[in-house]
Every structure is written in C-alpha cells, then in structure tokens.
N, C-alpha and C positions, 0 to 999 in steps of 0.2 A: 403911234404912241405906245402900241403894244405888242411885243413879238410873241407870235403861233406857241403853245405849249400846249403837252400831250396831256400834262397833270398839274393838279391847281396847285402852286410855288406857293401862293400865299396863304393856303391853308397847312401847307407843308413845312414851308422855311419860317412862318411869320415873318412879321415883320415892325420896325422901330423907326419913329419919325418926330419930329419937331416942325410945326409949319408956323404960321401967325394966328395967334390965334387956338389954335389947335394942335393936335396931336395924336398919333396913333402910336398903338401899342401890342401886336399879335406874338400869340405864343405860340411854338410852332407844334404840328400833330404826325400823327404816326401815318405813313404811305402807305398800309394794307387797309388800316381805319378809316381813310379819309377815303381810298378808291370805290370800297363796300359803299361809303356812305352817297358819294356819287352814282354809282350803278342802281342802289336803292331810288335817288330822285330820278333816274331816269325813268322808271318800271315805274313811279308813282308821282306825280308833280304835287299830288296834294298831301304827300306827306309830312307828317307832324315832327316836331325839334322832336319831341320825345321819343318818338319811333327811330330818328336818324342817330338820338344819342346809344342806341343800341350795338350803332355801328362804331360812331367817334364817341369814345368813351369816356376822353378829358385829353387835354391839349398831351405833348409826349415830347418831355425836356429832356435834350443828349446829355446833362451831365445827371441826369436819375434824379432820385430822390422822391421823395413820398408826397401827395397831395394830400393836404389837414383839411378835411372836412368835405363835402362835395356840394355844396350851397353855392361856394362863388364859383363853380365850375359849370354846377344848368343855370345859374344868373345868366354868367358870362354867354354861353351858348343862345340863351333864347334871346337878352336885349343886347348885346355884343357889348357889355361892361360892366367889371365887379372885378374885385380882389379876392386873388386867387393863392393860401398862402402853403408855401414849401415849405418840408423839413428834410433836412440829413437823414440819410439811411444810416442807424448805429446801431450796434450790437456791444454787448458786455461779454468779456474775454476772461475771463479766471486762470491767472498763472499756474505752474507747477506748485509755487511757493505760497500760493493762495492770495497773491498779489491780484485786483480785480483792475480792467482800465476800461476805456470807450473805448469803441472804435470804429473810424468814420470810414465809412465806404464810398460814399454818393454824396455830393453835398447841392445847395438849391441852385437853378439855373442864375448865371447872370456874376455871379459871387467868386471872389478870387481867391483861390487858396492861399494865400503867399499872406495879402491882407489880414483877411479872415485870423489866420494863425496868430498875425502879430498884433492883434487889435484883440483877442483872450488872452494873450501873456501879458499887455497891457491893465487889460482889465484883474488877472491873478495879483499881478503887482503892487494894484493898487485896491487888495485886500475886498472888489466887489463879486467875485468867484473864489471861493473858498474852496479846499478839498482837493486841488489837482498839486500833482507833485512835478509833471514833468510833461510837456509836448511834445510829439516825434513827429513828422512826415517820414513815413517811411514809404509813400508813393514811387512807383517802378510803372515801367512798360507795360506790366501785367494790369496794371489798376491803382485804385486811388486805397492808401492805406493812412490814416490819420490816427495817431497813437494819442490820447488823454489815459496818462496814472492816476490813478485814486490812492488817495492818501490812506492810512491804514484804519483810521476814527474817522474816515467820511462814509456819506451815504453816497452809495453810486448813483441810484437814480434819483435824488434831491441834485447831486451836481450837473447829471442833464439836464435835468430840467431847468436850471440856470444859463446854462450854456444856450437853449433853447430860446431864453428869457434875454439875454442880455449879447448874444451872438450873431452871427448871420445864418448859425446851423438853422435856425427859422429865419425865414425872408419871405416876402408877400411879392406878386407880380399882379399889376393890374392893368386890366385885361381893355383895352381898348379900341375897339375893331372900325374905325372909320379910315373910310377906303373912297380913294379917287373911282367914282361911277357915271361914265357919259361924262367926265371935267367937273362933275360937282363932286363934294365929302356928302359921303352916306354913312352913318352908321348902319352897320352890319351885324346882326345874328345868325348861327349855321347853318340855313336854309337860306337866305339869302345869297353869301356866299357862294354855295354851292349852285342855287339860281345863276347868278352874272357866269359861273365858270361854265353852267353848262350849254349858256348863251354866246359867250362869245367862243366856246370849241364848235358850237354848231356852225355859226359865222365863218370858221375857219373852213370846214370842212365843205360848205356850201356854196363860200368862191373858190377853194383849192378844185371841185369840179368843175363850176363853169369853167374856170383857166382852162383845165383837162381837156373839156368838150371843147374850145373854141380853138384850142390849136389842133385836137382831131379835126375836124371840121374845116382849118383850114390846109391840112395835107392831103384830107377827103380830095377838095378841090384842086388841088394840084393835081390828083392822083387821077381823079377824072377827063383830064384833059391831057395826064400822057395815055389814055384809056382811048380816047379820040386821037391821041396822034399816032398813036399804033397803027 
C-alpha cells in the first residue's frame, strides 16, 4: 500500500484530499527543515513540538509569500489544524515622475494569477477599490512582476490594504493533517508525523536486511557445497 521512500513526501509535497466524511489538507515544508527536524527525533524520541519547531519553522509555499501572524502555524503544528493566513510579497516603487505603484512579487499558495487579476479590475470597476489607475503583469521567466498604479490623490498604503481586504493578495489555508495510519484517519501534529515516518523507514530498512541476509545465506550454501565438491 506504501512504496519505500528515503524522505517523508508528505511532510514535503503535502497533500489535498476529499473523502466521506472527511478531508485533508497539508501544506507543503522546506527539505532541509523537515530532514534537521527528523535527525533531531531520531537523537531524541521524546522531543517536544516546540524544540522540533526550531527546526520546521512553518510549512514552505513554492509560490512565496509571507505568513500573517504565527498562531495558526504552532496551532497547526501541535493539534494538526487551524488556518493559516497568506499575504502577497509587495513593495511600493516611486517613478522618476514621482508616479508611486504596488508591486506584487509573490502571491499566496493555491491562488491564480490570471483570476486574481481579473476579479480586482472587476472590483475597480465596480467602484469597491478606489485609487488604482492601471494593472500590468508584467510577469517573465525571471519572476513574477504584478504592476498596481496609484492614482495621483490616493493613498498608496490605504489601497493595499484594500487590496489585502477584498483580494486574494490575502488568502488563508487551512491546515488539516488527517492521514491514512495502519488503514485508519488519524489526525496528525509534527511529531507524530515524523513518528509514523520514522517507523515505517525503519520497517523498510529492517526487511531490506533480512532480504540481504537470506539471500547471502542462501549463496553461503551453495557455496559450501562447491567447497565440498572441490
């Protein structure tokens, strides 16, 4: 039911599910974070959430963006569920001409830029975001470039914070860690987790040897008996 892996996938890739009844919901975490936090349970089985959050420091979203606040993040860790909410990386740019705009770098995991974009012109248009003169993607191979103009008589950071309010540039994930364990759902916090992974790599590793030994053992025997018919 489970193929051999060297590093735990689902503290890595998370993972997203619908069942009856139920559902999970993991976000995925950083490979140098998560393997510290494993080599740490290994040196120490009765280590504490809060000593391994030293290691895993909060989940680690491929499209970036900033974690608002860090409450749903040791929730999420120690009872495996709480909402956990994302914001756009944005920076204010000041023209030559003293024109000032946003500009999105990062936006939250999960969230489509294409949408996103058309669903704030929407909202512009219908007069509930005030203050933007013009939207750009100017998005390239290099990275993600999201252009918001400020209007000449708005405030720049009152229209963020709008944006913030009525956009997906803030989005929430929450965080839901129930995980098929032995064929039942368990809810899961960090330590557990990294428990079952460090349970079933040992499993691996401890009939990957008996295999070892049983087929040494039976070449031994063969070998023994062209030893005799020498």
């Amino acid at each position: 039911t489970v193929l051999p892996t060297v590093i735990p996938n689902l503290l890595l890739n998370g993972a997203s599910g619908i069942a009856v009844g139920m559902a999970t919901n993991m976000p995925p975490h950083n490979l140098t974070e998560v393997m510290c936090g494993i080599v740490a349970y290994i040196e120490n089985h009765d280590i504490e959430i809060s000593e391994l959050m030293k290691y895993v420091k909060a989940p680690d979203f491929p499209t970036g963006g900033t974690i608002y606040g860090y409450d749903g993040v040791k929730d999420a860790f120690e009872t495996g569920r709480r909402r956990v909410v994302l914001r756009a990386k944005s920076e204010i740019e000041v023209s030559s001409t003293g024109k000032e705009s946003i500009i999105v770098t990062e936006i939250p995991y999960l969230v489509n830029k294409a949408d996103m974009i058309k669903r704030t012109a929407d909202l512009i248009n219908d007069k509930k975001i005030e203050g933007i003169s013009d939207i750009r993607d100017e998005s390239d191979r290099n990275g993600m470039r999201i252009v918001y103009e400020i209007k000449n008589n708005a405030i720049t950071n009152v229209v963020l914070n709008k944006l913030y309010k009525y956009t997906a540039l803030q989005s929430s994930f929450s965080v839901n860690n129930i995980c098929l364990v032995n064929g039942r759902p368990e809810m899961l916090n960090l330590k557990d987790m990294m428990r079952h992974f460090f349970e079933h790599r040992l499993e691996v590793l401890v009939r990957r040897t008996k295999y070892d030994l049983r087929k040494a053992e039976e070449r031994a025997h063969i070998l023994e008996g062209l030893i005799i018919a020498s």
